[in-house]
N, C-alpha and C positions, 0 to 999 in steps of 0.2 A: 523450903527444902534446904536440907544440909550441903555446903557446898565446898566444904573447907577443902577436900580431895585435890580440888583441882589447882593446879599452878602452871606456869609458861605462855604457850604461845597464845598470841593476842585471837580472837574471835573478831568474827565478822558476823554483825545482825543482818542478814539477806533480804529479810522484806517487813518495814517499818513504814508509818506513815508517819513521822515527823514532822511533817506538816500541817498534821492536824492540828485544830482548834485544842484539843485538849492538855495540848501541850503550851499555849500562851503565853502560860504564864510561870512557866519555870522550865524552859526546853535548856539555859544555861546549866541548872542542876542537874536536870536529867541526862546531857552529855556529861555530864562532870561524874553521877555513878558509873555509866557506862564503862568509861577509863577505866576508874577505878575496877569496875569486875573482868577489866582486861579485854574489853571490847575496841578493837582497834578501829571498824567502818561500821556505817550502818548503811546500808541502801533503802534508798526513802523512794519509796513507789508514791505512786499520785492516782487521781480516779477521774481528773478532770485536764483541760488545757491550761483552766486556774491552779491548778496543784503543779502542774509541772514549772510552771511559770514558778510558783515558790518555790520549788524545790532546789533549783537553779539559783534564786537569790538567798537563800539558806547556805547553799553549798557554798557560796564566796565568802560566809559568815563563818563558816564550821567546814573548815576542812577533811572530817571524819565522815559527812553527808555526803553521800555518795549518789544521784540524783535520777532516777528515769523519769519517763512519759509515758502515759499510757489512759486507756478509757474504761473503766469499770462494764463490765458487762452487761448490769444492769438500763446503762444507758444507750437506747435503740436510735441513735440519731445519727445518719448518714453523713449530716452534714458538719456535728461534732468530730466526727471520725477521720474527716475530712481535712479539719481544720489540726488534727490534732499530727496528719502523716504531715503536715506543711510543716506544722514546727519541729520536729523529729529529723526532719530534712535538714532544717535550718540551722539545729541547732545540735545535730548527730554529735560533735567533738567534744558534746561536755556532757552526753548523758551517757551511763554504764550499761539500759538495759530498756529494752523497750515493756512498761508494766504501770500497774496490773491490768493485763488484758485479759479476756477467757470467755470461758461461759457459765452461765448461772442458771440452772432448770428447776434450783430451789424457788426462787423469786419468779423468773417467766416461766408460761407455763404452754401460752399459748402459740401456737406452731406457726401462723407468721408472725411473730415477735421472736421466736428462735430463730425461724431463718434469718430475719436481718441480724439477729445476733450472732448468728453463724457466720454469717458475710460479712460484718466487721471484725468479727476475730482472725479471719483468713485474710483478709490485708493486712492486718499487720502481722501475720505470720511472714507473708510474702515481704513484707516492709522490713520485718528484722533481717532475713534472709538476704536482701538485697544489702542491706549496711551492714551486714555482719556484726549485729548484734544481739545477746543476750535474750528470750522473753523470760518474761516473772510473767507469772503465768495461775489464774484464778480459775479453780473449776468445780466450783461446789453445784454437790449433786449429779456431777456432771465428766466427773474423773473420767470413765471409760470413753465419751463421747469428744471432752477435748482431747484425750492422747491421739483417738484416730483420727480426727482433726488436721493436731500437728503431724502426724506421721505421713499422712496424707497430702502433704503440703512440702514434704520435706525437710521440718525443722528441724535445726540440728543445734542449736545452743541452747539447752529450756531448764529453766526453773519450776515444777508443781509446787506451790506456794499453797501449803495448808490441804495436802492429799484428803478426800475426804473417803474414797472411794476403797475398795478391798484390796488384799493384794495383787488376787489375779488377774485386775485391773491394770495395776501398775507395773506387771512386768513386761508387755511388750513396751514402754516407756524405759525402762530399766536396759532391757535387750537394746535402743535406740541409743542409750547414752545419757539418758537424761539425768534429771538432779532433786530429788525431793528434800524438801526445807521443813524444819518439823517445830512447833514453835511449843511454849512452854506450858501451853494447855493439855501435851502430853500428859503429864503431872493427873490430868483426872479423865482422858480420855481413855475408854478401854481399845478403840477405832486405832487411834495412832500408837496404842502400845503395840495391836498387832499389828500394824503396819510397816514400824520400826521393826520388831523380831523378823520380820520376813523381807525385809529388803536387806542390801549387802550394804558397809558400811562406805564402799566405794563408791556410793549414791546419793550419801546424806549432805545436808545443810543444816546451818542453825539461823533460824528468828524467830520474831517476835509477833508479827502481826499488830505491833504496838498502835495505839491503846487500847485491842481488844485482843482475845486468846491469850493471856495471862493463865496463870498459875490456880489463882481463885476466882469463878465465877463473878461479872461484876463488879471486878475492882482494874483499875485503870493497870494497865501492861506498860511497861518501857524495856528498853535494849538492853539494861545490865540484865534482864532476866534471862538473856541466852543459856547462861551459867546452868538455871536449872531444867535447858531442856536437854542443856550435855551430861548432865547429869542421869538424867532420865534415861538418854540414849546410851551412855556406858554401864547403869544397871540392869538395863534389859540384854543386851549385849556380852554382859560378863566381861568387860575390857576395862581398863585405867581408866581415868576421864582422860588424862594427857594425851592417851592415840586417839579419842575422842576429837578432841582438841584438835590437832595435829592433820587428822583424815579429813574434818569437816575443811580446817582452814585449804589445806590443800585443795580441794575439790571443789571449794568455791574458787580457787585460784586459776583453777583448770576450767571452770565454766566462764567467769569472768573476763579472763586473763591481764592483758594488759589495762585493760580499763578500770583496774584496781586501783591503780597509780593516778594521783592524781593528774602528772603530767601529760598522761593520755588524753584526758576527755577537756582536755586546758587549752592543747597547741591546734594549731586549727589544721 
């Protein structure tokens, strides 16, 4: 997608897994576009204790890796979930955002496997809550059931990381404060374009879901592609890409805040 429009303020990718494997073997180039398309942070979610654990030693590598912890929802294991609030605790000063956590009703289907998947997500709702931080927040197939969820819990810092649900799903979320992140599979989603048109721009994020939710089916995603879902979201919108630009960076700045800075998540 054409992207020459846009110029200025630096972007931030909200939810990447740069830690994945598929990055191995050229993650130095792949920050190295990023810059270049004006991507100042990328916040690198994890799905495991293993993932958080690189992500933390990545971030001492790359300053622009911005790092949570969190448990993939997929994974129904009490005592993962366990291990994972220990290190969260431990290690709260150098992570930006407790993720991706959520729920998943595409994958589980059966109803004690949602419960305890219910029951790990509600700790660490309660977890972010108590450390006041951030969630990046997973909820495919399942959008209307995590918002009441969170709401239901109190959360009050949240990222929907890849809305999959409608929009009159996502307005009592909206009404709450929340932050929906839209990555650059916009581009062939018909779901996220109406999603986008119907939510206010005082609500949006941009990422990537890198290496998956890319632009083209099946071909590996990275961070410099924020570009084309601001793009995406300023033609559906009818605005510049610049306020684009501008309202995203802001709004992640407002959910974030200080933990944007590296200094924040550094000093103990």
């Amino acid at each position: 997608m054409h992207t020459a429009g846009y110029r200025g303020a630096e972007l931030i990718d909200t939810h990447a897994h740069l830690g994945d494997a598929a990055f191995d073997d050229d993650r130095d180039e792949v920050l190295a576009r990023a810059r270049a398309a004006g991507v100042a942070a990328v916040v690198t979610v994890g799905e495991t204790l293993a993932d958080a654990r690189r992500s933390l030693d990545l971030a001492t590598r790359h300053p622009e890796i911005l790092p949570t912890a969190g448990l993939y929802p997929t994974h129904l294991d009490r005592e993962q979930a366990a291990a994972l609030e220990r290190f969260i605790r431990e290690r709260r000063h150098e992570l930006v955002a407790i993720g991706e956590v959520g729920l998943d009703y595409w994958k589980v289907r059966e109803e004690a496997d949602l419960e305890i998947q219910r029951e790990i997500f509600g700790q660490f709702v309660d977890l972010a809550q108590e450390l006041d931080l951030p969630l990046n927040v997973h909820s495919r197939s399942a959008g209307r059931h995590a918002v009441a969820l969170l709401l239901e819990h109190g959360a009050r810092r949240v990222q929907l990381h890849a809305f999959d649900g409608r929009p009159s799903s996502a307005m009592p979320a909206v009404e709450a404060g929340y932050f929906f992140s839209v990555p650059p599979s916009i581009a062939r989603s018909r779901q996220k374009h109406k999603l986008v048109r119907h939510l206010p721009l005082s609500c949006l994020l941009l990422e990537t879901d890198s290496p998956v939710l890319g632009p083209v089916l099946g071909e590996r995603n990275e961070p410099a592609n924020v570009r084309i879902a601001l793009e995406c979201i300023a033609k559906i919108k009818g605005v510049p890409a610049e306020e684009v630009a501008e309202a995203t960076v802001e709004n992640t700045r407002r959910l974030y805040g200080a933990s944007l800075g590296r200094e924040s998540h550094e000093s103990p």
